[in-house]
C-alpha positions in Angstrom: -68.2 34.7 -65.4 -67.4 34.4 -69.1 -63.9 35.2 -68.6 -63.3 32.4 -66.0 -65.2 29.9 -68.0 -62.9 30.7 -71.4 -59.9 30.4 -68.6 -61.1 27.0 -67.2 -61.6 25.7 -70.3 -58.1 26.8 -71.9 -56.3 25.5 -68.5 -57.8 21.9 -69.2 -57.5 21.7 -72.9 -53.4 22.9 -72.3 -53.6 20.6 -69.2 -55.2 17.7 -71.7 -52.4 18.0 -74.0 -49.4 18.4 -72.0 -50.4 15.5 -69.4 -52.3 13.3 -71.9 -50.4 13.5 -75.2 -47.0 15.1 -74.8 -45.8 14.0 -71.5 -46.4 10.0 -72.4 -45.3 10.7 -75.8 -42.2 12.1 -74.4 -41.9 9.0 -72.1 -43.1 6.4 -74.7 -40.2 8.1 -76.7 -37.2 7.6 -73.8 -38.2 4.0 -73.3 -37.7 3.2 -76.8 -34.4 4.9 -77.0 -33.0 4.1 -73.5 -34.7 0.6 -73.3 -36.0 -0.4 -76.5 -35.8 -4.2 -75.2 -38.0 -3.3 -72.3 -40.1 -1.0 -74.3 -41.2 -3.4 -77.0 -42.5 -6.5 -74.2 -39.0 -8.0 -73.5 -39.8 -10.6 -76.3 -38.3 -13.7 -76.9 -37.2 -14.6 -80.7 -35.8 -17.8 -81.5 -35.4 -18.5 -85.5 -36.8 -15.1 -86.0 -39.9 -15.9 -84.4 -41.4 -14.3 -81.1 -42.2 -17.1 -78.8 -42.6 -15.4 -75.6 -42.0 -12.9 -73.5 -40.0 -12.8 -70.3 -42.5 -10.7 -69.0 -45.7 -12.8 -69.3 -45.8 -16.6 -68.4 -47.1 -19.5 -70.4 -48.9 -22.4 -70.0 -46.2 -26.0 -70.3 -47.8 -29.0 -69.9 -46.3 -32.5 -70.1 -43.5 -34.2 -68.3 -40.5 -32.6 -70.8 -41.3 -28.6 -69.8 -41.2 -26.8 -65.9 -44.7 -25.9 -65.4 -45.5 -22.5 -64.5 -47.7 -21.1 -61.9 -51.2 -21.5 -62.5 -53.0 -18.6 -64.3 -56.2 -16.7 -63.4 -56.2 -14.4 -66.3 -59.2 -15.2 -68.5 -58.2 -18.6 -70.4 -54.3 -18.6 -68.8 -52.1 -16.2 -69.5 -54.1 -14.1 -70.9 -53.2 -10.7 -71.0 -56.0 -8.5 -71.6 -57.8 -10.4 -68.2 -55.0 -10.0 -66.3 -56.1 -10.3 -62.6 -56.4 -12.6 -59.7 -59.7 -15.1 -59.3 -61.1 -13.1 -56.1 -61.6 -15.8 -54.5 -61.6 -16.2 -50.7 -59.3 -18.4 -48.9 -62.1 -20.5 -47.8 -64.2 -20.5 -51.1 -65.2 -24.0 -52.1 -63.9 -23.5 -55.9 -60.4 -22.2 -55.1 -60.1 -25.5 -52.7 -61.0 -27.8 -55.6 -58.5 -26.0 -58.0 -55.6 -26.3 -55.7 -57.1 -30.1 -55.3 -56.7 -30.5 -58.6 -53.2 -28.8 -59.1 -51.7 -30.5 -56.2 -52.8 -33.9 -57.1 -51.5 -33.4 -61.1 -47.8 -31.9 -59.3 -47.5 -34.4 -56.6 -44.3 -36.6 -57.0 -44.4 -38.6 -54.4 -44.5 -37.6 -51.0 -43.0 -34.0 -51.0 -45.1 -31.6 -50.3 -45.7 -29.4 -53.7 -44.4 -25.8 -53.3 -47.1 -23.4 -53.2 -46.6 -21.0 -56.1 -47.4 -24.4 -58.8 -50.9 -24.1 -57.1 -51.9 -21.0 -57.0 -51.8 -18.2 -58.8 -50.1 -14.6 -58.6 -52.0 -11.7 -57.8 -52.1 -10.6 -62.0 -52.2 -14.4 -63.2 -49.4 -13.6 -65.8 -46.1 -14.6 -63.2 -43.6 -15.8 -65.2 -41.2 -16.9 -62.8 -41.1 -19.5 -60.2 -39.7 -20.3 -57.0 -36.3 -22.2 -57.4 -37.7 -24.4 -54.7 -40.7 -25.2 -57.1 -38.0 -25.8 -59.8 -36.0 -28.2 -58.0 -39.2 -29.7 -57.0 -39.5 -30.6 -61.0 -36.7 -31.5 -61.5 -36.4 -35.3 -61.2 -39.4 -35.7 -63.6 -38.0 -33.5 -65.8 -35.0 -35.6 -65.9 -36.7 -38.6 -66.0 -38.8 -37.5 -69.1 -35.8 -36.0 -71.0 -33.3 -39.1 -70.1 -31.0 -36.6 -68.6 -29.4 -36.8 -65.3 -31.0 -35.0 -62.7 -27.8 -33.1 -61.6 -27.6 -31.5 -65.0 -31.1 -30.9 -64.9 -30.4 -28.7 -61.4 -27.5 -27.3 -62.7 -29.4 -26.1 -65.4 -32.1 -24.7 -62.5 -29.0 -23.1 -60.5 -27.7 -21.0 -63.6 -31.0 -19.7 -64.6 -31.9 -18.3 -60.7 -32.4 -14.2 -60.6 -31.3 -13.1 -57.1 -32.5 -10.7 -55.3 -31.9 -7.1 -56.6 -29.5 -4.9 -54.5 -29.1 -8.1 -52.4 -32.6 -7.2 -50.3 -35.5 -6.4 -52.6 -37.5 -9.4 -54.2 -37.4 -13.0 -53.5 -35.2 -15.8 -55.9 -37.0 -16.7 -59.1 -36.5 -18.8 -62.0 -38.2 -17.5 -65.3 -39.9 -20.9 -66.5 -40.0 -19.5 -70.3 -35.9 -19.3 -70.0 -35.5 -21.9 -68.3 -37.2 -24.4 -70.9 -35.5 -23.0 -73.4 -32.4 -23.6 -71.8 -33.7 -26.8 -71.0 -34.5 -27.6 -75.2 -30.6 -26.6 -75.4 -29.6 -29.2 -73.2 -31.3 -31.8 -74.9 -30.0 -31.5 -78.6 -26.5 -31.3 -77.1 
């Protein structure tokens, strides 16, 4: 009995070590020399200062910026409270939300695409649809006294297709795309 307890306990403790310290040490190591970009967030710097990642959206209000997808995670965006709102397609709060978010996106009579309502399943999407780009668009335009076919040119250049032609849908990362966006307007 002693000598299979001493055995147990040596197989977990190598086990412990191997699985739990070395092997994502090893890994931790490969991203940051195969992908250090990846590994370190995919961050943003403009100026020398992080101001984003591609990775994790961000809240634009206003009639200059896209707006992104709504966010569930904690206070938006929020990393550490990443996660969807659990609520039920007929609970009474998620209606009003989407009330409320489809009321502040109308423009006009279009119907608003669904992913400026609602959120992902984490809360932290970063991209949206193109159709939810173009849908911005003319009040983008309109805010930025640019002309709205520069505006979707702008959305055109900045789509990610699908990858391998199959997996994925279109998507437009809104954090980009503003930037690109500030770019076109000091020009």
């Amino acid at each position: 009995m002693k000598k299979t307890l001493i055995t147990s306990v040596l197989y977990t403790t190598v086990t412990a070590i191997l699985l739990g310290v070395a092997y994502p040490m090893l890994i931790l190591g490969l991203d940051h020399l195969l992908f250090p970009h990846q590994a370190d967030g995919s961050l943003i710097t403009r100026n020398g200062k992080v101001i984003g990642s591609r990775l994790i959206g961000q809240a634009f209000s206003g009639d200059l910026y896209f707006h992104s997808r709504p966010s569930a995670a904690g206070n938006g965006y929020d990393a550490t409270a990443s996660g969807g709102s659990n609520l039920g397609a007929t609970s009474s709060a998620l209606i009003t939300r989407i009330d409320a978010s489809v009321a502040a996106e109308r423009i006009g009579n279009a119907p608003v695409p669904v992913d400026l309502v609602t959120a992902s399943g984490s809360g932290l999407d970063p991209d949206i649809s193109p159709a939810a780009a173009y849908y911005q668009a003319p009040r983008v335009a309109q805010a930025r006294h640019l002309p709205v076919a520069d505006v979707n040119r702008l959305i055109e250049d900045h789509i990610t297709q699908r990858l391998f032609g199959l997996l994925g849908e279109p998507h437009v990362n809104v954090l980009e795309l503003n930037l690109a966006l500030d770019g076109l307007s000091k020009r």
